[in-house]
C-alpha positions, 0 to 999 in steps of 0.5 A: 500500500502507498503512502497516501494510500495509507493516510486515506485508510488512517484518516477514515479509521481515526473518524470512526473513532473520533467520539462525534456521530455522524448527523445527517445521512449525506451532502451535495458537492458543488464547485466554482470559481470563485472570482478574486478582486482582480478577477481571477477565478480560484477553484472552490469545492464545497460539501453542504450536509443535506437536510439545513439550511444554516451551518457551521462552515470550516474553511481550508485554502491549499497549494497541494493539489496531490492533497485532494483526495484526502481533504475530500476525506475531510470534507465528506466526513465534516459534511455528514457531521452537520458542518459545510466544508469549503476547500479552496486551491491556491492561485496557479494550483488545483485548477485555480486561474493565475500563476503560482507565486508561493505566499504573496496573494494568500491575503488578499485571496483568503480576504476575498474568501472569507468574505463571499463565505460570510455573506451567504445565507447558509453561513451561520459560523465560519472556523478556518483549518490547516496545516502547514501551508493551508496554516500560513494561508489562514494566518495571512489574513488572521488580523482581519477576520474579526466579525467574519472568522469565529475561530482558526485551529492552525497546526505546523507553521510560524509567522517568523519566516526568517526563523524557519529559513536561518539560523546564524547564517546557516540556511535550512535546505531540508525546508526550504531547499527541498519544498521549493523543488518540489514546488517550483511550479513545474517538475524538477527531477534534480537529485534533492542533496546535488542541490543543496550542495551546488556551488554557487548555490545562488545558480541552483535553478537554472544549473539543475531544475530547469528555470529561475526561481525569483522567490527561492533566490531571495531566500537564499540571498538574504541571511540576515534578518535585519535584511529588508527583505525581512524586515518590510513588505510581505514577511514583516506583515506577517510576522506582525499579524499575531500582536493583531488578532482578535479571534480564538485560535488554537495554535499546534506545534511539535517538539520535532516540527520545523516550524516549532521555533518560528510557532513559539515565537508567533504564540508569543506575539499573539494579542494578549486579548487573543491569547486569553480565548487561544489555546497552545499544544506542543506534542512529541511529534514530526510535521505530519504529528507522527511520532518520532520518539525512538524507543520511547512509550508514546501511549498517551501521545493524543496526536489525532488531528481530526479529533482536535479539530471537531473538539475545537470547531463544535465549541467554538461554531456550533457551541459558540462559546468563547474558549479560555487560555490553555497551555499544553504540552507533551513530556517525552520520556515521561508519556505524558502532557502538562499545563502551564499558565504561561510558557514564557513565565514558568518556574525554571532554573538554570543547570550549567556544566562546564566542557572538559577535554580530559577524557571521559566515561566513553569507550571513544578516546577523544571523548570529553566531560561534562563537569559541575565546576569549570576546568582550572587548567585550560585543554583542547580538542582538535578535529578536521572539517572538510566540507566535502565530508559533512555530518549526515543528519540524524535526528533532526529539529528542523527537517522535512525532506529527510522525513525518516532522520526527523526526531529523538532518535538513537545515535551512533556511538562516540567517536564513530567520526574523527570529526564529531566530539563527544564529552559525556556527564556522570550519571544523574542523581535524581530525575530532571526535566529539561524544560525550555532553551539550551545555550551550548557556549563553545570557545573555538579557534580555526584556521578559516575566515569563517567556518561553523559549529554543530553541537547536539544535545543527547540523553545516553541511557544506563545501557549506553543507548544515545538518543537525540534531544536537540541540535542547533548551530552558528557561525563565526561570521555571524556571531561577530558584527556585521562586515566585521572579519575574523583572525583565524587562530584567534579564540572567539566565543560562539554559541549554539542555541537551541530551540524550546524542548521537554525531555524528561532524563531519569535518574542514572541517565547520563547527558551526552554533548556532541561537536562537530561542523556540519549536519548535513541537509538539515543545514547548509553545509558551511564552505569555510569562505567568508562572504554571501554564502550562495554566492561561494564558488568552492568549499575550503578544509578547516582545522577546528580547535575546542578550547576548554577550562582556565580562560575559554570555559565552554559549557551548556546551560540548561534550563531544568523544570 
């Protein structure tokens, strides 16, 4: 059985069983296009349930045509359960007039939209759902749905576009490099990792996939996000959408989704009167709330999004009741699910341990310690990056191409690349909960211009399995002031700061930090040149030092619950 195959069959069992009956015994399918207020027409698909004459009506705008199939699972089954279920393609997909230019027309269009749907005598409430890019489509007009939308259920995508694209002037390929292949507009049959390593990267499209991407060349040009880019037109508009919103949303994200650190970041701008009547859910899941938790229970993961989505639309459309704030979060590693008042403010403190190149608990030689006290004597550990060679991605944060490296999952054993270092705590002495941000500061030295570092946290069981928890990366041209060079062979403080987590690590478990230069595709692989990276034409070996104890005391700050 295929892929979507198997989704189809899924979906149709997690109806059967989602706790809401079926209410009337069927539906009339209708479809037009739907003219925008420039005069092209969207193809627009609407279920209506037979037997009323006013209804709820739940709205999806999509630019996944391949999707159709299952969204008509979808609109069937919400059909029959009393609502009317709209569905709507994109400009340039799924049959809809124009050209497909991801992003830019989703507000005007989903305006447009929501307001022909408003204005029908059968519309009694109207709710917004979508996932992914039918989440961006709803979020592009969120602050002006007021009075028209009664409530939005967005799962998988953040306003902060700059945040799921870069981290320290390391681009996210496994994002944006491949959604952009595979939704160029036309087939692009190039190999996905060819690509991502293509130099100069800036002339991937017309060397590779048959044609110039103005949009994905803007992505890759603009490292920075005080770049305009960023910070005017369309993507400033909507990061600033959420501090206007005045309806109910109920915001999905997961420990291991790609748009995870770009959602916390949106939930925190919300309106605070908007926030008041919203719910927040973080679970233990991957893009699609699968779980990706490797060898760990996950009994209680509650990761049904059809349930969530009948849950919030019978309170809020046909209920009509105004929801109240509520937080809630999934705890890997304990199988279970939390609350708080606010994420922001809950009650943390900070554990520090400190880098220590003298070898370690491990079987690997070149493994170092975590130690409670900073390291007196200063040491050193040294390995070589070429980026011909990268680390390849194995539990990844911020993927979507590599589906199956997404998650907490088992890692090989230290020392299993000359290039990757590992420094192992002793085991625990009681349960902790790591709960928020963790801040890997590393002192370095390298004999490049620019180059850059990986560190990845991970939990090592008393039998000495590894699983992953976090990774995250820098730069050294991006953590010195713009334009500013660096000296190779100075020591130059660089931190890794990883996004928001909730990893339960029990007692005699021990913490697990690995170093290297690379994580390959979920990150761009770093040339070793300064400059744009797109525009580098050939890759450069870097000699990379970690500097420990004495005067450079490296360490990881995690903040435990």
């Amino acid at each position: 059985m295929d892929f979507m195959k198997m989704r189809a069959e899924q979906l149709k069992k997690d109806y059967a069983s989602c706790g809401f009956p079926q209410e009337v015994s069927g539906f009339r399918k209708e479809e037009l296009l739907l003219p925008m207020r420039d005069g092209k027409r969207l193809r627009t698909v609407l279920y209506k349930p037979e037997g009323l004459d006013t209804f709820p009506v739940i709205l999806r705008r999509t630019c996944y045509p391949q999707d159709e199939p299952l969204i008509a699972i979808d609109a069937e089954n919400f059909s029959r359960r009393g609502y009317c279920f709209i569905y709507q393609f994109c400009r340039g997909t799924g049959g809809s007039q124009g050209g497909w230019f991801p992003n830019i027309n989703e507000r005007d269009d989903g305006i447009d939209t929501v307001s022909w749907i408003h204005s029908q005598p059968w519309c009694d409430s109207l709710g917004y759902w979508g996932l992914s890019y039918a989440a961006l489509t709803g979020w592009a007009f969120a602050d002006a749905a007021k009075g028209k939308v009664d409530s939005m259920f967005l799962l998988h995508y953040g306003t902060d576009r700059f945040t799921s694209a870069y981290h320290k002037g390391l681009f996210h390929h496994d994002i944006l490099t491949g959604w952009s292949m595979q939704n160029a507009g036309w087939p692009v049959t190039a190999d996905y990792k060819e690509s991502c390593r293509y130099m100069p990267h800036l002339a991937v499209d017309e060397a590779l996939w048959g044609g110039k991407l103005p949009w994905y060349r803007d992505y890759i040009t603009n490292e920075y996000p005080e770049d305009d880019y960023w910070q005017q037109g369309w993507w400033k508009q909507l990061r600033d959408i959420p501090s206007r919103v005045e309806i109910p949303l109920y915001i999905v994200s997961g420990w291991y989704d790609h748009h995870h650190e770009s959602t916390m970041k949106t939930w925190s701008r919300l309106n605070p009167a908007a926030k008041e009547m919203s719910w927040l859910e973080i679970g233990g899941w991957n893009h699609g709330l699968l779980p990706v938790l490797e060898d760990k229970a996950t009994d209680r993961l509650d990761n049904v999004e059809v349930a969530k989505a009948l849950h919030w639309f019978d309170l809020t459309l046909k209920q009509k009741q105004i929801p109240s704030k509520r937080i809630r979060y999934y705890v890997p590693g304990k199988d279970c699910w939390m609350e708080t008042e606010s994420w922001e403010e809950l009650r943390r403190h900070t554990r520090i341990l400190y880098l220590d190149a003298a070898p370690g608990p491990a079987k690997a030689p070149a493994a170092g310690r975590l130690v409670c006290q900073a390291p007196v004597t200063a040491d050193s550990l040294t390995y070589i990056f070429d980026p011909a060679d990268p680390v390849p991605t194995h539990g990844g944060d911020c993927t979507l191409g590599s589906w199956n490296a997404t998650g907490s999952l088992r890692q090989p054993e230290a020392g299993y690349r000359k290039d990757v270092l590992s420094f192992f705590s002793d085991p625990l002495e009681d349960d902790i909960i790591l709960n928020g941000r963790i801040d890997v500061e590393l002192w370095v030295k390298s004999d490049c211009e620019n180059t850059a570092f990986f560190a990845s946290i991970d939990e090592v069981t008393p039998e000495g399995q590894a699983y992953h928890i976090r990774t995250s990366a820098t730069t050294i041209q991006h953590e010195l002031p713009r334009g500013a060079a660096y000296t190779p062979g100075t020591p130059v403080k660089v931190t890794a700061d990883m996004s928001d987590i909730c990893y339960a690590l029990p007692k005699g478990s021990r913490i697990r930090i690995d170093i290297t230069s690379s994580d390959f595709p979920q990150y761009a692989v770093c040339s070793n040149q300064p400059g744009p990276w797109a525009s580098v034409t050939e890759n450069k070996i870097a000699h990379q030092t970690i500097l420990t104890g004495g005067d450079y005391p490296s360490c990881v700050k995690l903040l435990v619950l």
